[in-house]
C-alpha positions as CSV (number, residue, x, y, z in Angstrom):
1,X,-18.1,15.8,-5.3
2,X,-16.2,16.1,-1.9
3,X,-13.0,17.3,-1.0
4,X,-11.5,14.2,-1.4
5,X,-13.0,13.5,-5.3
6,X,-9.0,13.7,-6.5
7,X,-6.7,12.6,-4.4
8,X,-3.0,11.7,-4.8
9,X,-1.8,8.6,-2.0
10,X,1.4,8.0,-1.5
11,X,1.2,4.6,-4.0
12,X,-1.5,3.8,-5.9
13,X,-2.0,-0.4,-6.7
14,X,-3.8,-1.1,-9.8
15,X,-4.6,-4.8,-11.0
16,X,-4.3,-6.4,-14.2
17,X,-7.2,-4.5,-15.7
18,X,-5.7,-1.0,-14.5
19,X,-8.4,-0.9,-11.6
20,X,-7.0,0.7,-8.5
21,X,-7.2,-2.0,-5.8
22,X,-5.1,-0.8,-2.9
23,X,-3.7,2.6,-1.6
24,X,-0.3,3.3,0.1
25,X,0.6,5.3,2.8
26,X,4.1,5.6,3.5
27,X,5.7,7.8,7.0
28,X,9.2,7.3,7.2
29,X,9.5,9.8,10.4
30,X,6.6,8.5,12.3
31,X,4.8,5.7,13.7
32,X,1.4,4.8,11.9
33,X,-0.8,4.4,14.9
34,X,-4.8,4.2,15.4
35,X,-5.1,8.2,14.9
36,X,-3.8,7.9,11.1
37,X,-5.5,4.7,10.3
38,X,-8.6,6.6,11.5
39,X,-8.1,9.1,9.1
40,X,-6.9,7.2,5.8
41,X,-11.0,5.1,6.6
42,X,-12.3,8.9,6.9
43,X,-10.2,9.8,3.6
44,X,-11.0,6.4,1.7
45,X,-15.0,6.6,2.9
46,X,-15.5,10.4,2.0
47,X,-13.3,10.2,-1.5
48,X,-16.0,7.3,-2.9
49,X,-13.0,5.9,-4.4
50,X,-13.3,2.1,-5.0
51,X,-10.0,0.2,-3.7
52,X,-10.0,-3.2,-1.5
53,X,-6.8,-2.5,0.1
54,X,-5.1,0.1,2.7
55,X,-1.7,-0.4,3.3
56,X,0.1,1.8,5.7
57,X,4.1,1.7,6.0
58,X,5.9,2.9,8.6
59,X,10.0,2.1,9.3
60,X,8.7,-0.7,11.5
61,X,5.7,-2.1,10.3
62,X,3.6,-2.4,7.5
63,X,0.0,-3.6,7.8
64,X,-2.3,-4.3,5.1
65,X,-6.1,-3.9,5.9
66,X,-8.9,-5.1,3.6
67,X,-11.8,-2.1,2.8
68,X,-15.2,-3.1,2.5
69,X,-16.3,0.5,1.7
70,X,-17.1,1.4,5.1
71,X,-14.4,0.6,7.4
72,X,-10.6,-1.2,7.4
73,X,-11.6,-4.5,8.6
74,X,-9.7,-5.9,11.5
75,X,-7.1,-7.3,12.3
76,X,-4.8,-6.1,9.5
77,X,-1.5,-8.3,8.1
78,X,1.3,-6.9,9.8
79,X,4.9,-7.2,8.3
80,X,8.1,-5.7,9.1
81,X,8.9,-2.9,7.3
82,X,12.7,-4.1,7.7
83,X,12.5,-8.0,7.0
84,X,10.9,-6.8,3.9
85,X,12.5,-4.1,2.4
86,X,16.1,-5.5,3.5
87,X,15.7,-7.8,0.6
88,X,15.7,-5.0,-2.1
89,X,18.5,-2.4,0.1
90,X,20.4,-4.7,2.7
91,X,21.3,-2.1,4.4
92,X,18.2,-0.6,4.7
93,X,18.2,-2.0,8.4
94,X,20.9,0.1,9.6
95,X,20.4,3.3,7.1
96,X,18.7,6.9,7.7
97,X,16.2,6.6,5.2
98,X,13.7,9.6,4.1
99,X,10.6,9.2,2.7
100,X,10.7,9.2,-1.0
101,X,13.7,6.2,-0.5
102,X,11.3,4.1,2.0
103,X,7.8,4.9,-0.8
104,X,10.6,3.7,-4.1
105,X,11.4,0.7,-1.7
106,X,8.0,-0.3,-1.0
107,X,6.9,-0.1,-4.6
108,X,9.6,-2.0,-5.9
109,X,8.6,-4.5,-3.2
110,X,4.7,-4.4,-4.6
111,X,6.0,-4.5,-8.0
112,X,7.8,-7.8,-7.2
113,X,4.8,-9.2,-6.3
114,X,2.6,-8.2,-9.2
115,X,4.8,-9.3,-11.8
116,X,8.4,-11.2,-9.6
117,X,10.8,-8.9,-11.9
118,X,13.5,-9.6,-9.0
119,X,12.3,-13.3,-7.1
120,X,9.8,-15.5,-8.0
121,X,9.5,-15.6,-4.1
122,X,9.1,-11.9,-3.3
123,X,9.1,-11.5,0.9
124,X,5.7,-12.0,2.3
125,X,3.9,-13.3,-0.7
126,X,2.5,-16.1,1.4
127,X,1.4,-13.8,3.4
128,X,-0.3,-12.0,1.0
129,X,-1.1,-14.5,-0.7
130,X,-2.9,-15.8,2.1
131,X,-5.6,-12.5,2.4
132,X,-5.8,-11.9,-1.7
133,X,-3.5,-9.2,-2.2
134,X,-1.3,-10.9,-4.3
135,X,-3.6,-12.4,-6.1
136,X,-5.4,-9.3,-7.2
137,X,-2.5,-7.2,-7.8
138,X,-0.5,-10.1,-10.1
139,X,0.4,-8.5,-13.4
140,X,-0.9,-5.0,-12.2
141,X,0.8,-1.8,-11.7
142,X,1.9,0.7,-9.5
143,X,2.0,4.4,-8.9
144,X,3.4,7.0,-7.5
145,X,2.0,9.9,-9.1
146,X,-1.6,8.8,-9.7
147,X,-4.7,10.3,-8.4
148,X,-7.0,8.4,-7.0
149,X,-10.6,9.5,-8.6
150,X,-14.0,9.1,-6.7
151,X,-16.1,6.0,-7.7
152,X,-18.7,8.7,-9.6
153,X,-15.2,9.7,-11.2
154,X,-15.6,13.3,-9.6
């Protein structure tokens, strides 16, 4: 069991079956840049834990890599953080916003795609359509108190 066996990420994704299938990382005060994304493949490849999906969220961008186990494959979907959050705070464009306000706004955003409680067109559902996301996260869950377990369930 290593270090990482237990593991709480900023939003866990679970599909239909209440499999975990993507993790969330959410900085409100900082830019993600290739230093972080280095260490959420270190994290995800040392913790065992069995998800398809990284997606880190910054205030400008959020990308969404696939995980083969290994590595974050390349290149990732990359959103704005603003064209799609504005939908569920319109003023979230102009607003100070902290980090526990930007990781409720993202989850009510993947929550909209699992199961369209506010649009049957949540933003960027094409998009994620498009790589599988939405696909494997329709009628799923999300959360942001869960801890992601090792794949040996260490």
């Amino acid at each position: 069991m290593t270090a990482f066996a237990a593991t709480r990420p900023d939003i866990l994704v679970f599909d239909a079956a209440g499999t975990p299938c993507a993790v969330v990382e959410v900085k409100s005060n900082q830019a993600m840049d290739e230093r972080t994304k280095q260490q959420a493949a270190e994290w995800l490849r040392a913790s065992g834990a069995r998800t398809e999906y990284l997606i880190l969220v910054d205030r400008d961008n959020i990308r969404v890599y696939r995980w083969d186990g290994r590595q974050l494959c390349e290149p990732p979907l990359q959103l704005s953080t603003s064209e799609v959050l504005s939908f569920y705070d319109h003023d979230f464009p102009t607003k100070k916003v902290y980090e526990r306000y930007l990781t409720a706004l993202v989850e009510a955003w993947l929550r909209d795609v699992a199961y369209h409680w506010k649009s049957d067109q949540p933003p960027a559902l094409g998009e994620l359509t498009a790589i599988g996301v939405a696909q494997k996260i329709r009628d799923g869950s999300t959360s942001s108190t869960a801890i992601l377990r090792s794949s040996d369930g260490g």
